[in-house]
MARVEXPA-971014 format. One line per field, with one value per atom (N, C-alpha, C): residue in one letter; residue number from 1; x, y, z negated; atom name. Coordinates in steps of 0.05 Angstrom, whole numbers, always signed. Layout:
REM residues N
residuo <- a|... $
num <- NUM|... $
x <- X|... $
y <- Y|... $
z <- Z|... $
atomo <- CA|... $
***
This chain:
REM residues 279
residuo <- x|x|x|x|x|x|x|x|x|x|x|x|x|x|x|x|x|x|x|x|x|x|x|x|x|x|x|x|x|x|x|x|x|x|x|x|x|x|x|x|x|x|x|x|x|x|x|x|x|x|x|x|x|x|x|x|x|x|x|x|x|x|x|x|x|x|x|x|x|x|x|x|x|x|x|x|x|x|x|x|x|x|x|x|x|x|x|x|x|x|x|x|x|x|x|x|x|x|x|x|x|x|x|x|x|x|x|x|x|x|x|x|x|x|x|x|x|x|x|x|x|x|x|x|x|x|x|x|x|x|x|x|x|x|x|x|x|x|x|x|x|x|x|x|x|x|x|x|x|x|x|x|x|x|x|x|x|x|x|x|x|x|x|x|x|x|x|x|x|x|x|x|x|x|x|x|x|x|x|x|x|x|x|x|x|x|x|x|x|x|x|x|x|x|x|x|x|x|x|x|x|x|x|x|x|x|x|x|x|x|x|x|x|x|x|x|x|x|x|x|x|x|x|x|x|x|x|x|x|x|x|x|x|x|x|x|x|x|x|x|x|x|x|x|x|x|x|x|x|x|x|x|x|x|x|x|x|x|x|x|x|x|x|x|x|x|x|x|x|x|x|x|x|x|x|x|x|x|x|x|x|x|x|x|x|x|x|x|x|x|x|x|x|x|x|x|x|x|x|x|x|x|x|x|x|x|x|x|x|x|x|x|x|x|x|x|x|x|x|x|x|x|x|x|x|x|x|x|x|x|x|x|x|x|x|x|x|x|x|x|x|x|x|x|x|x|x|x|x|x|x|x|x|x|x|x|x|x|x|x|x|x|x|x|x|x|x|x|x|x|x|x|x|x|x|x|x|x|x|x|x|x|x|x|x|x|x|x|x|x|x|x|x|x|x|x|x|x|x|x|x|x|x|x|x|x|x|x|x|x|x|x|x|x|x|x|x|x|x|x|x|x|x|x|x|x|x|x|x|x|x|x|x|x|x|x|x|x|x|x|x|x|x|x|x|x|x|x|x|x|x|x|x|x|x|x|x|x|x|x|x|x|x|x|x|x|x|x|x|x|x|x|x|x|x|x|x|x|x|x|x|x|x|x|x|x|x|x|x|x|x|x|x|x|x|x|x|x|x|x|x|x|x|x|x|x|x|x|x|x|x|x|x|x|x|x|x|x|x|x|x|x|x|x|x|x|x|x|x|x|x|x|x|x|x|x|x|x|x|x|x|x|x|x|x|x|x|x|x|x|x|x|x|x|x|x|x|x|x|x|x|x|x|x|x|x|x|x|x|x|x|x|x|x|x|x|x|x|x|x|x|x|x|x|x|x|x|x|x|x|x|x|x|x|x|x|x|x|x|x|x|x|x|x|x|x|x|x|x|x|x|x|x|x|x|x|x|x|x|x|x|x|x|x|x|x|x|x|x|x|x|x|x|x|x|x|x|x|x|x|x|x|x|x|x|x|x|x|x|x|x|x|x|x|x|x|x|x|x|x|x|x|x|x|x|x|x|x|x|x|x|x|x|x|x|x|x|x|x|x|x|x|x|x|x|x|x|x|x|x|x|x|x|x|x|x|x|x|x|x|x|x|x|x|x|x|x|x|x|x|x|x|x|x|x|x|x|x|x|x|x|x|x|x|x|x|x|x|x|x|x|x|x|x|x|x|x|x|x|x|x|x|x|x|x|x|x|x|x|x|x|x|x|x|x|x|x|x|x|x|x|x|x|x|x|x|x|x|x|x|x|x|x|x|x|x|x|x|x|x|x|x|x|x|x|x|x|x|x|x|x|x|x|x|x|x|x|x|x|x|x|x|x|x|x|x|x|x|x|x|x|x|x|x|x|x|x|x|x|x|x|x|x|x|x|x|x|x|x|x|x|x|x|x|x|x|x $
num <- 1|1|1|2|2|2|3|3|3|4|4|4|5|5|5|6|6|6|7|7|7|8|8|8|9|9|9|10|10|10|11|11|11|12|12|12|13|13|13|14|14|14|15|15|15|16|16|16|17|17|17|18|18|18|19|19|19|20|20|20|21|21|21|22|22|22|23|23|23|24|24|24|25|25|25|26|26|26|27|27|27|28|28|28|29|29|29|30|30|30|31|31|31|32|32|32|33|33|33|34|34|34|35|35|35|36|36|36|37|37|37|38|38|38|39|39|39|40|40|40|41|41|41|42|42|42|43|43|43|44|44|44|45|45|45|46|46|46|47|47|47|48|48|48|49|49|49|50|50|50|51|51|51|52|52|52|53|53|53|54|54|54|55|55|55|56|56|56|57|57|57|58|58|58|59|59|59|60|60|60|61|61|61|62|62|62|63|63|63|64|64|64|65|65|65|66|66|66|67|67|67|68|68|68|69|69|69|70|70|70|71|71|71|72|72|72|73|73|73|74|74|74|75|75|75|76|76|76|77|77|77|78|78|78|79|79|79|80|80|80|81|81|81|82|82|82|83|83|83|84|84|84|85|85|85|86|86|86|87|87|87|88|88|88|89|89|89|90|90|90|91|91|91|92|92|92|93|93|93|94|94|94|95|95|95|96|96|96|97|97|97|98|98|98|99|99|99|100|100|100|101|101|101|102|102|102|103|103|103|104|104|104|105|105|105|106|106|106|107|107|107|108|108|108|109|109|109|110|110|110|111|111|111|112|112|112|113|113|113|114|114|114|115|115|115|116|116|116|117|117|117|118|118|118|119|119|119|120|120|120|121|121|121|122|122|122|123|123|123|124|124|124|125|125|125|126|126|126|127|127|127|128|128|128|129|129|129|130|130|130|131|131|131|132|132|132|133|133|133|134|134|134|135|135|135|136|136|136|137|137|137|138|138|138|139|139|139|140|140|140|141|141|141|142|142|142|143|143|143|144|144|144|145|145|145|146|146|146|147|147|147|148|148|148|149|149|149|150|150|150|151|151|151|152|152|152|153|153|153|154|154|154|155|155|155|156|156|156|157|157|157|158|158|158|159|159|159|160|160|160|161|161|161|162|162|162|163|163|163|164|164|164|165|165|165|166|166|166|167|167|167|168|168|168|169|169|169|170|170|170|171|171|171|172|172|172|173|173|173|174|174|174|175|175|175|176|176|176|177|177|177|178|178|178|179|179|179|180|180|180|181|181|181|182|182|182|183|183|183|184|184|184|185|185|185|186|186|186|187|187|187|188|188|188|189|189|189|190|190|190|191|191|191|192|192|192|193|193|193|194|194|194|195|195|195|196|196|196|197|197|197|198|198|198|199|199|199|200|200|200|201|201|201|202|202|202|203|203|203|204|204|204|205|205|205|206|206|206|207|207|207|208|208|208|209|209|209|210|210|210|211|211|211|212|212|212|213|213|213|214|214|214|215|215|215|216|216|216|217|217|217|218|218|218|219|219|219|220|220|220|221|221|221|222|222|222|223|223|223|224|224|224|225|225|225|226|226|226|227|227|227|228|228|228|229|229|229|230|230|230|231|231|231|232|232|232|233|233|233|234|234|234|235|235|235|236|236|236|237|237|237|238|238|238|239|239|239|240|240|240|241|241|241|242|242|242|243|243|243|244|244|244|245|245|245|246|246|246|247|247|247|248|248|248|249|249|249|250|250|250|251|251|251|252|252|252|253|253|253|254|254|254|255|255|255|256|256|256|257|257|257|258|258|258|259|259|259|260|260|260|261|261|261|262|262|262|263|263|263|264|264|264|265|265|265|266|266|266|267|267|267|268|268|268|269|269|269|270|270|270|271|271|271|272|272|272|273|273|273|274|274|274|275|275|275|276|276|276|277|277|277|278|278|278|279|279|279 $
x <- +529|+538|+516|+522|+503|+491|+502|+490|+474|+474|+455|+430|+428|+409|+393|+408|+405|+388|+398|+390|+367|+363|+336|+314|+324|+303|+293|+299|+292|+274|+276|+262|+232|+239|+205|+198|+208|+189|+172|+190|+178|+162|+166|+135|+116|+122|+92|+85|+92|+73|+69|+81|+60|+53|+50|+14|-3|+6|-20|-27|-9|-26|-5|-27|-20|-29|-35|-38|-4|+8|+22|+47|+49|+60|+72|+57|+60|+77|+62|+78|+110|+111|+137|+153|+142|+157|+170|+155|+153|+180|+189|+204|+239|+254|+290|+293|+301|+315|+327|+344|+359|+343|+313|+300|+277|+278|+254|+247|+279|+275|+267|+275|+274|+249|+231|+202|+180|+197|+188|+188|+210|+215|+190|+193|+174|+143|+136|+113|+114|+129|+122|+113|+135|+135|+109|+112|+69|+47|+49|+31|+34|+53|+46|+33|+44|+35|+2|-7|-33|-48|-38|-46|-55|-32|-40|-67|-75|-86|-117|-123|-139|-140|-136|-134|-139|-111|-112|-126|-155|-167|-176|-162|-164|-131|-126|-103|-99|-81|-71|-66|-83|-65|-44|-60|-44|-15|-16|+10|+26|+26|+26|+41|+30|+32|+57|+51|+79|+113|+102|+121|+135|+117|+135|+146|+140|+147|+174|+177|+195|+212|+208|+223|+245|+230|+240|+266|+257|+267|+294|+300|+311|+337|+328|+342|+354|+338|+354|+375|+372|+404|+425|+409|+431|+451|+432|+431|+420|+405|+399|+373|+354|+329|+321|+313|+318|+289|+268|+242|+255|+259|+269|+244|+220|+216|+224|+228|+248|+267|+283|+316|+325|+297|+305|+297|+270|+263|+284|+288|+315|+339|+342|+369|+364|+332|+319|+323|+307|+314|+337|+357|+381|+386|+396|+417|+400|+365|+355|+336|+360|+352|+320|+305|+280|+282|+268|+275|+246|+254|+235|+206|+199|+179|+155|+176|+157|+140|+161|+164|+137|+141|+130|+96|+95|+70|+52|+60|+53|+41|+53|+47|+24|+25|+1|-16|-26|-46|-55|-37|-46|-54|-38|-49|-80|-85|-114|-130|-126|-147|-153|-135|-147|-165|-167|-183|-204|-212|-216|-230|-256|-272|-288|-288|-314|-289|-290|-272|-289|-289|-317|-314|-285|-275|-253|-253|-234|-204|-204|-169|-165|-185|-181|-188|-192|-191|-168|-152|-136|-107|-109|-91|-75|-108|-105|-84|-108|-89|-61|-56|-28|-5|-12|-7|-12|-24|-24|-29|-23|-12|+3|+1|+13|+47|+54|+85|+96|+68|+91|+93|+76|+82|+108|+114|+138|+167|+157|+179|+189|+181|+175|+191|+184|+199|+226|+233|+264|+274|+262|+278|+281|+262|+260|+284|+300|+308|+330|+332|+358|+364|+345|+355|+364|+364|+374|+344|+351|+337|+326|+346|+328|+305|+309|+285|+273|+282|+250|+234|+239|+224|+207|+221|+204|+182|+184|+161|+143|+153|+143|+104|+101|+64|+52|+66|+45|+58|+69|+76|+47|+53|+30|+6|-6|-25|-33|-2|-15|-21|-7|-20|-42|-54|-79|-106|-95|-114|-121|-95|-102|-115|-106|-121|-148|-152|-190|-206|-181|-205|-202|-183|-182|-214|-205|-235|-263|-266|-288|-292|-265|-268|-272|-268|-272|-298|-312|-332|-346|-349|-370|-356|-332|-319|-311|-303|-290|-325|-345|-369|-382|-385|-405|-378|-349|-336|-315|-308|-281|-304|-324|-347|-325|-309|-300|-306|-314|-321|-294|-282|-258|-274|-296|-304|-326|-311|-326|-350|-378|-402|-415|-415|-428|-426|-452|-475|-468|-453|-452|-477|-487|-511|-538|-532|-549|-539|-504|-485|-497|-505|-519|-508|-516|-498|-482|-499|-485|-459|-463|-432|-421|-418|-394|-391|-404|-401|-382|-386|-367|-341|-343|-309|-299|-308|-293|-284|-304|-288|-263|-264|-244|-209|-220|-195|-192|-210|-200|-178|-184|-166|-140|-135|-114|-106|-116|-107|-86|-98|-101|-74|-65|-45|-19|-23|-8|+11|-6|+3|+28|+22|+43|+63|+68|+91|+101|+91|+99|+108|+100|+122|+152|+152|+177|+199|+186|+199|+228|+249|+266|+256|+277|+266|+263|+283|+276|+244|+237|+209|+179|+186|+173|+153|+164|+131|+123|+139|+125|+109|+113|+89|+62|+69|+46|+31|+42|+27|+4|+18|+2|-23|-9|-31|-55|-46|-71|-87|-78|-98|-115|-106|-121|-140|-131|-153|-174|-172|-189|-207|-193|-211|-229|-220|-244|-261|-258|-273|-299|-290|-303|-321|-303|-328|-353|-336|-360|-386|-391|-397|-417|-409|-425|-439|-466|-488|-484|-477|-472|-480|-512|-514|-502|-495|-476|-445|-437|-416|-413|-435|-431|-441|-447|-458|-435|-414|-392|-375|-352|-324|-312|-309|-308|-277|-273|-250|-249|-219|-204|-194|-212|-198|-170|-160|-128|-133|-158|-155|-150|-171|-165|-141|-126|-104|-82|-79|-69|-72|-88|-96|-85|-88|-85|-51|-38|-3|-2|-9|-8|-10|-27|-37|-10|-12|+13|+42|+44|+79|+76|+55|+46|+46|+36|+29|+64|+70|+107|+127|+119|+147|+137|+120|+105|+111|+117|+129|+100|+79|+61|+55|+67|+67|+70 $
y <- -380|-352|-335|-319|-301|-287|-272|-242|-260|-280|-287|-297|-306|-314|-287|-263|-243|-231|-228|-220|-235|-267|-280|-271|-264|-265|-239|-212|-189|-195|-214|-217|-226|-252|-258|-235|-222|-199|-181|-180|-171|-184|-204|-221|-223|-219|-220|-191|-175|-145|-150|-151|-153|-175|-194|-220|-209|-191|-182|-160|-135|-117|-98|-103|-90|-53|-33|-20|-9|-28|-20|-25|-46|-56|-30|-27|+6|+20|+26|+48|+58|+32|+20|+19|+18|+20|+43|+57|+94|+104|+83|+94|+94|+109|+99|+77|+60|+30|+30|+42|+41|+39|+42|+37|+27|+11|-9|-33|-46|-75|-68|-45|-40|-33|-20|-22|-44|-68|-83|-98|-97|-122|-110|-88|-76|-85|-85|-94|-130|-139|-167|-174|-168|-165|-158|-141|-129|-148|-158|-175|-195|-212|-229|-227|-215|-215|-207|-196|-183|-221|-231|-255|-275|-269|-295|-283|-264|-257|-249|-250|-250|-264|-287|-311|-342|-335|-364|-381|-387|-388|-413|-435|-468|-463|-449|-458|-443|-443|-427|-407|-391|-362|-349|-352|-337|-353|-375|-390|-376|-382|-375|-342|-321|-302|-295|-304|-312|-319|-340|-354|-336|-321|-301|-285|-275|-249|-259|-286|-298|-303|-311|-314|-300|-269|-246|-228|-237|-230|-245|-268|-295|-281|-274|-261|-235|-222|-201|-202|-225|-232|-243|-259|-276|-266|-243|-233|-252|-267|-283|-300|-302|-330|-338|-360|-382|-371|-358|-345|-317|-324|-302|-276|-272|-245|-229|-251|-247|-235|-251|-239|-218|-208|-186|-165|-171|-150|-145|-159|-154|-132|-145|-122|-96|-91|-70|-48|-56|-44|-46|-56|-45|-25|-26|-10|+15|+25|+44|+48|+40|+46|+42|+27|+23|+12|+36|+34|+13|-6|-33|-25|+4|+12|+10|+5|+11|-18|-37|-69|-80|-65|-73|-63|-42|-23|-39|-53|-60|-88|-105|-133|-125|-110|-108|-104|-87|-86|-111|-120|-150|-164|-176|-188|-182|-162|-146|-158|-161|-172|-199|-211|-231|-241|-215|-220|-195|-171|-157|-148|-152|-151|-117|-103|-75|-54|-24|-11|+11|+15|+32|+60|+65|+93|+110|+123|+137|+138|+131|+118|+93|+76|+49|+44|+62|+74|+79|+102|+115|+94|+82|+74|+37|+32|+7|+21|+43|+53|+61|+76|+70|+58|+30|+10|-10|-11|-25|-12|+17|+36|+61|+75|+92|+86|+67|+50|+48|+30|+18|+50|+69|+92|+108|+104|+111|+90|+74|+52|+56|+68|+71|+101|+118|+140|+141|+118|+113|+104|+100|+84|+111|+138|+142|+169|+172|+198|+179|+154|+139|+140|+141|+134|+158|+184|+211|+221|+214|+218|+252|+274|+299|+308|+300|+297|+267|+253|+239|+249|+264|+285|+293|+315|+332|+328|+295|+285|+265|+265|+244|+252|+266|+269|+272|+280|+277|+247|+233|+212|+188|+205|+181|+185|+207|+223|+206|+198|+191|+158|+155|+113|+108|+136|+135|+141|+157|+163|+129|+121|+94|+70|+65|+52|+63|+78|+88|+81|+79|+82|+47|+37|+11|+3|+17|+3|+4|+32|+36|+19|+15|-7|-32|-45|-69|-74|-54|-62|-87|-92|-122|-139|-151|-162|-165|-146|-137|-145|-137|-137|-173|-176|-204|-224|-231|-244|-248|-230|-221|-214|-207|-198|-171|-156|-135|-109|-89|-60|-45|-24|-12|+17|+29|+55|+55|+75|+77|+89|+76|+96|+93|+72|+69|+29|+36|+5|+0|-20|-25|-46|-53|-66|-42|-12|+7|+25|+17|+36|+54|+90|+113|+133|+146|+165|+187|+198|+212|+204|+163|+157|+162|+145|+152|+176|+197|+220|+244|+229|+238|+220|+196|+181|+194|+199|+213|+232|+253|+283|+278|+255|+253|+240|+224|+213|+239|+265|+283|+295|+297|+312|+306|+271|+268|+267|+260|+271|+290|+317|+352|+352|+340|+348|+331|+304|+280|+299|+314|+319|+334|+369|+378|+361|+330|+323|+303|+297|+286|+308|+337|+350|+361|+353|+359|+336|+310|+279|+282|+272|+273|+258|+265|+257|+230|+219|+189|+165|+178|+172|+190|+208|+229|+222|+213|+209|+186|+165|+139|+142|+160|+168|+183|+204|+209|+194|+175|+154|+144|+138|+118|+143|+151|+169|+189|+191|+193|+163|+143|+123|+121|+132|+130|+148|+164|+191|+177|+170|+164|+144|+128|+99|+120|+146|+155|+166|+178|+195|+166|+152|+122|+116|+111|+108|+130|+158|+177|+175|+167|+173|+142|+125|+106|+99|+98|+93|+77|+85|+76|+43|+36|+12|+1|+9|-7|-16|+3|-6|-18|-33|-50|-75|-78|-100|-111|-92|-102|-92|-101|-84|-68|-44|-28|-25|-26|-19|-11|-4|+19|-3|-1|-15|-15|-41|-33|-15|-10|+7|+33|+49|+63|+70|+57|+61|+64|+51|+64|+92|+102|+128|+143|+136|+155|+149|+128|+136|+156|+155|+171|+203|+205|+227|+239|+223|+232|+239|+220|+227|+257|+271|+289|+311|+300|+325|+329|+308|+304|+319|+316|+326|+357|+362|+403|+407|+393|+404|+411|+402|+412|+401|+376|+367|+378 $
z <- +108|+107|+95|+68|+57|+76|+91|+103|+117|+135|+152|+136|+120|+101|+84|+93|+80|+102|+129|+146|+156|+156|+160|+138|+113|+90|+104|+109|+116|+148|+156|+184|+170|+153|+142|+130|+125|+114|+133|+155|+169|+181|+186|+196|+178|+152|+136|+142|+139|+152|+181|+203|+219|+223|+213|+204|+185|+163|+155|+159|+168|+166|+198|+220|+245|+242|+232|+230|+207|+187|+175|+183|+200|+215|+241|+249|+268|+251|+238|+226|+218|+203|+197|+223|+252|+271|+278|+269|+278|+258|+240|+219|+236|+223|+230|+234|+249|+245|+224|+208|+189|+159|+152|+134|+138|+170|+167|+147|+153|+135|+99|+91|+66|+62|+79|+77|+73|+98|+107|+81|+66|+43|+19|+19|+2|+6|+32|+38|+36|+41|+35|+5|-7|-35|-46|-38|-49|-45|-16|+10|-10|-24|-31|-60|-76|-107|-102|-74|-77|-67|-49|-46|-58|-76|-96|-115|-117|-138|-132|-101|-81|-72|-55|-45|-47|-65|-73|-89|-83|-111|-115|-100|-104|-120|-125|-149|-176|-193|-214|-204|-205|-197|-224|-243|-267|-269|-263|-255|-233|-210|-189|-192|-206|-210|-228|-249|-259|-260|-240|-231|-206|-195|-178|-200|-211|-228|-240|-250|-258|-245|-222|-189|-185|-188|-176|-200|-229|-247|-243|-239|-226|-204|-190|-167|-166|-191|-181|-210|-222|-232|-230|-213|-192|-171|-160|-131|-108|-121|-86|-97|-78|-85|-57|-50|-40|-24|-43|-30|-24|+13|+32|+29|+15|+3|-21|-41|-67|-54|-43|-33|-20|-3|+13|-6|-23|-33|-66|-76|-87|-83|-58|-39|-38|-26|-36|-62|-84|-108|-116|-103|-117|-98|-76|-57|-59|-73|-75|-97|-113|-143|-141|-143|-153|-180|-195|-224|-236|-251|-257|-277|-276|-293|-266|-240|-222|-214|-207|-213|-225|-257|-277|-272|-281|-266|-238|-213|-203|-203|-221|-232|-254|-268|-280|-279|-258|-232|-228|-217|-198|-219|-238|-265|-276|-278|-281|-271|-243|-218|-225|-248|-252|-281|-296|-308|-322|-292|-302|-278|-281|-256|-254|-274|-274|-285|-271|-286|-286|-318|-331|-328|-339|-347|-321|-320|-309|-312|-332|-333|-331|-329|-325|-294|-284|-247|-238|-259|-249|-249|-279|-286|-267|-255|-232|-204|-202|-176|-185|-199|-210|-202|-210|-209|-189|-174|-151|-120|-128|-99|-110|-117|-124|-134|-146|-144|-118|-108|-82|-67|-62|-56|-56|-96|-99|-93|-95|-80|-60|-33|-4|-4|-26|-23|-37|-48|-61|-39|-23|+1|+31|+21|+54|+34|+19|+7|-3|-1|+3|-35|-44|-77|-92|-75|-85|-105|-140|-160|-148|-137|-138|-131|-102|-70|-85|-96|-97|-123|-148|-160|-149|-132|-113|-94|-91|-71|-95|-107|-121|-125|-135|-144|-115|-90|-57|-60|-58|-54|-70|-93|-117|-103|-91|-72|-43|-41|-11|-19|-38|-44|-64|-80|-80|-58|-46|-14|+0|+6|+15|+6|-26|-41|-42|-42|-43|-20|-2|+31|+27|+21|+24|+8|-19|-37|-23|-15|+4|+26|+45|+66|+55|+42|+31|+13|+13|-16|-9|+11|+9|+4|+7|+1|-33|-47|-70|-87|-74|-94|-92|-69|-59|-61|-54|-54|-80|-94|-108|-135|-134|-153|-179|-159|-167|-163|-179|-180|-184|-168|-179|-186|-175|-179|-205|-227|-253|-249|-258|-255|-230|-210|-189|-186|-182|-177|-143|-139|-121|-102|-123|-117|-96|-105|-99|-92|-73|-63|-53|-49|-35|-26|-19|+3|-16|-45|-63|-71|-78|-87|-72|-43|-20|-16|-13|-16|-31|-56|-78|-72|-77|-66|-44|-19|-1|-3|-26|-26|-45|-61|-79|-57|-41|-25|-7|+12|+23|+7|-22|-39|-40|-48|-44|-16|+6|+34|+32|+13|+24|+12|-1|-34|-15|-5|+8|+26|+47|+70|+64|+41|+34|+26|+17|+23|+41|+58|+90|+96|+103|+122|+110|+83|+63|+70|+83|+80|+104|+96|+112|+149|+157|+188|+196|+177|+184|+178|+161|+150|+156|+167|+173|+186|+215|+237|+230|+216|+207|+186|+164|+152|+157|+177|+188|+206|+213|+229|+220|+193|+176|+159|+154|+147|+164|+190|+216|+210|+211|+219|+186|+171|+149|+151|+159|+159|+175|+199|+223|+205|+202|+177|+159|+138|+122|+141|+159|+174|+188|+194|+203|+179|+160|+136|+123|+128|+125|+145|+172|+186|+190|+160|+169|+143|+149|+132|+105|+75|+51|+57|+59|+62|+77|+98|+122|+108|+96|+79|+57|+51|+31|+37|+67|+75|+99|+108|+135|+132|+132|+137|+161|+155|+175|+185|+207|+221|+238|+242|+268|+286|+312|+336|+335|+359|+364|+392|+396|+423|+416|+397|+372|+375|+349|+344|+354|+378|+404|+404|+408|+419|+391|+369|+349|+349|+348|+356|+376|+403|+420|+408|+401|+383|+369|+349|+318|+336|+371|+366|+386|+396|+412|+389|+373|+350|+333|+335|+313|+336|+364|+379|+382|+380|+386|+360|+334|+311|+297|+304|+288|+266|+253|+229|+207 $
atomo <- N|CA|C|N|CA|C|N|CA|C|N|CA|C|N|CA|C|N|CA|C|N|CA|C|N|CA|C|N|CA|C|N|CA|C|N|CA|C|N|CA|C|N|CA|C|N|CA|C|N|CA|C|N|CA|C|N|CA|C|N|CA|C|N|CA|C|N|CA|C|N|CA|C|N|CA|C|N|CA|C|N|CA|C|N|CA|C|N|CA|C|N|CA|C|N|CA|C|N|CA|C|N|CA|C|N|CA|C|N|CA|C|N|CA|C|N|CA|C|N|CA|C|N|CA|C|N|CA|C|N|CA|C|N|CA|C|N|CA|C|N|CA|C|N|CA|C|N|CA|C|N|CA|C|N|CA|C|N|CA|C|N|CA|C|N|CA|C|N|CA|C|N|CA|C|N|CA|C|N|CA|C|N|CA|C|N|CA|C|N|CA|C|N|CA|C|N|CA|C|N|CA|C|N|CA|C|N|CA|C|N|CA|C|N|CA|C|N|CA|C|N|CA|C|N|CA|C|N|CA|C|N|CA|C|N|CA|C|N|CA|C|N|CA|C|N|CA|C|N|CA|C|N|CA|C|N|CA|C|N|CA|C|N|CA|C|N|CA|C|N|CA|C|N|CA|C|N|CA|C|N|CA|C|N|CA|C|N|CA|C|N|CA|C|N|CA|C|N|CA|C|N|CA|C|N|CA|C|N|CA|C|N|CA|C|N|CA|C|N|CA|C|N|CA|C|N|CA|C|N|CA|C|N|CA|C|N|CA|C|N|CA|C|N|CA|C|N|CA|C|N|CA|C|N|CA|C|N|CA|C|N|CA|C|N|CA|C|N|CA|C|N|CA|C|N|CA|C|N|CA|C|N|CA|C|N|CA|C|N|CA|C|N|CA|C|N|CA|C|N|CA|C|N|CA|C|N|CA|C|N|CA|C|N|CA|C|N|CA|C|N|CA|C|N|CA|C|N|CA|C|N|CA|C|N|CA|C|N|CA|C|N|CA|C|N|CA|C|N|CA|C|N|CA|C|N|CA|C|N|CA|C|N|CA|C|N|CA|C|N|CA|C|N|CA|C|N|CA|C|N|CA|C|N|CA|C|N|CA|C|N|CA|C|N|CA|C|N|CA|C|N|CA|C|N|CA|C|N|CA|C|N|CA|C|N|CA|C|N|CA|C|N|CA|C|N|CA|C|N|CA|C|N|CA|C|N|CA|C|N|CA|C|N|CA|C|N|CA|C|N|CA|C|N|CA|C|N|CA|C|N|CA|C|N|CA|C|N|CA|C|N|CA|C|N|CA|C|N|CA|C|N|CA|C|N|CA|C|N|CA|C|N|CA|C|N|CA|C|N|CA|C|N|CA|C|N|CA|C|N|CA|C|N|CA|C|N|CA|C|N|CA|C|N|CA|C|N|CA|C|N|CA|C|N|CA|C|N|CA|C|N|CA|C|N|CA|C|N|CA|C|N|CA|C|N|CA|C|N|CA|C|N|CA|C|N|CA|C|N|CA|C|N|CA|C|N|CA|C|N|CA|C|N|CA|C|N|CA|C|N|CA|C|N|CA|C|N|CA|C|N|CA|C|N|CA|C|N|CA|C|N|CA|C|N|CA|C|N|CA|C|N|CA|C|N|CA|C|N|CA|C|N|CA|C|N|CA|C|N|CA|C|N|CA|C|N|CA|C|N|CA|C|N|CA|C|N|CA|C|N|CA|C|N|CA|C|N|CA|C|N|CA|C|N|CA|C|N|CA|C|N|CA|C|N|CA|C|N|CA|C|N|CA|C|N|CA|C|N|CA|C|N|CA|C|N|CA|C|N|CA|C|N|CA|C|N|CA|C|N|CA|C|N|CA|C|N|CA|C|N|CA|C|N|CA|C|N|CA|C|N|CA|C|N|CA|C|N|CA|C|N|CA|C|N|CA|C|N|CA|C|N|CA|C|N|CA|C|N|CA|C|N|CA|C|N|CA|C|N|CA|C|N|CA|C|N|CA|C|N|CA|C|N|CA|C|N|CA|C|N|CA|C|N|CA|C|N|CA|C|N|CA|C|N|CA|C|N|CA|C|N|CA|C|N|CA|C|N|CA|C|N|CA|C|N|CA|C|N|CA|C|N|CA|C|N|CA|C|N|CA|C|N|CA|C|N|CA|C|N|CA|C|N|CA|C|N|CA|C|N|CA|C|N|CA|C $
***
């Protein structure tokens, strides 16, 4: 029976977000029942193309990479693939119009990562994040405005806002990793070898910005996506605020994170602050 096969593919998805990412994982909880799984598929989908291209590195990735892309191209002409993230995330972009510039945009990103380790210029900054947050951003908002081209216009540039905010704190949280393991630079004009308090300095005021710009459209977002995005975006904040507050060298030598004790407390927080309407 399709639907059940339809309905299992949308469950692994959701188990690949919460196995990889318990903080996004939350969030996504905080959302309607009615546009979790479509999140969820969105996030698998991502979780993996970012895997292979990060990860897997006793194999072909550029294969590997491909061969999803091909996968997925595969399925969504079929209507169905056999890889229960393909299939759910398929179901996805159709039932909410996710238009394939976005698809596309995001694979090229990831593709990059594999052969493009220093990004010199400012558009070759801007143009990564783009492409490997700023899409799935807009992806996430074809889904919470249900595919209505108007309202997602209208959210669209806080939207690009809030999946560049994340991608930056991510870069920042990760730099030892991205520099000593992955031997990748995403920030143009800074030696990570002699990371200092001026660079981090300057990256933070640049992710407050997009913070400042993001928020004006979380409180625009319909109700069903509403406190699940501010969720996610409290614990991000708490993460830059963590990273400001910790010594440049320290951050390029450990990866910094937000307890689950934490994070506890900051849900507690967001649904105190979402029911007084102060969002």
């Amino acid at each position: 029976m399709k639907s059940l096969f339809d309905t299992t593919s949308f469950k692994c998805s959701k188990l690949v977000t919460k196995n990889y990412s318990t903080s996004f994982s939350l969030a996504v909880y905080m959302l309607s029942p009615n546009i979790r799984g479509a999140i969820y598929s969105i996030y698998g989908f991502v979780r993996f193309a970012d895997e292979i291209v990060d990860s897997f590195h006793d194999y072909d990735k550029e294969k590997l990479i491909n061969d999803f892309e091909k996968e997925y191209y595969k399925a969504m002409e079929m209507g169905i693939s056999l890889n229960p993230i393909l299939n759910s995330f398929q179901h996805t972009v159709k039932q909410y119009n996710i238009t394939d510039d976005l698809v596309q945009a995001f694979l090229k990103s990831m593709k990059l990562d594999l052969v493009k380790s220093t990004y010199n210029t400012q558009t070759e900054y801007e143009d990564y994040i783009y492409g490997s947050a700023d899409v799935v951003g807009l992806m996430c908002l074809k889904v919470f405005v249900n595919g209505k081209t108007e309202k997602y216009e209208q959210l669209k540039h806080e939207a690009m806002r809030l999946g560049s905010a994340f991608q930056k704190v991510n870069f920042l949280r990760d730099l030892k990793d991205d520099n000593l393991v992955l031997n990748r630079n995403y920030f143009p004009g800074v030696d990570l070898n002699t990371f200092d308090e001026n660079s981090k300095t300057a990256i933070i005021n640049e992710i407050e910005e997009d913070f400042r710009i993001a928020y004006q459209g979380i409180v625009k977002l319909p109700i069903e996506a509403q406190f699940g995005v501010y969720t996610a975006f409290v614990y991000y904040k708490k993460l830059l605020k963590k990273l400001k507050n910790t010594p440049s060298n320290q951050i390029g030598n450990s990866r910094i994170r937000v307890s689950n004790y934490t994070k506890a407390g900051l849900l507690a927080q967001s649904f105190v602050t979402y029911k007084l309407k102060l969002v």
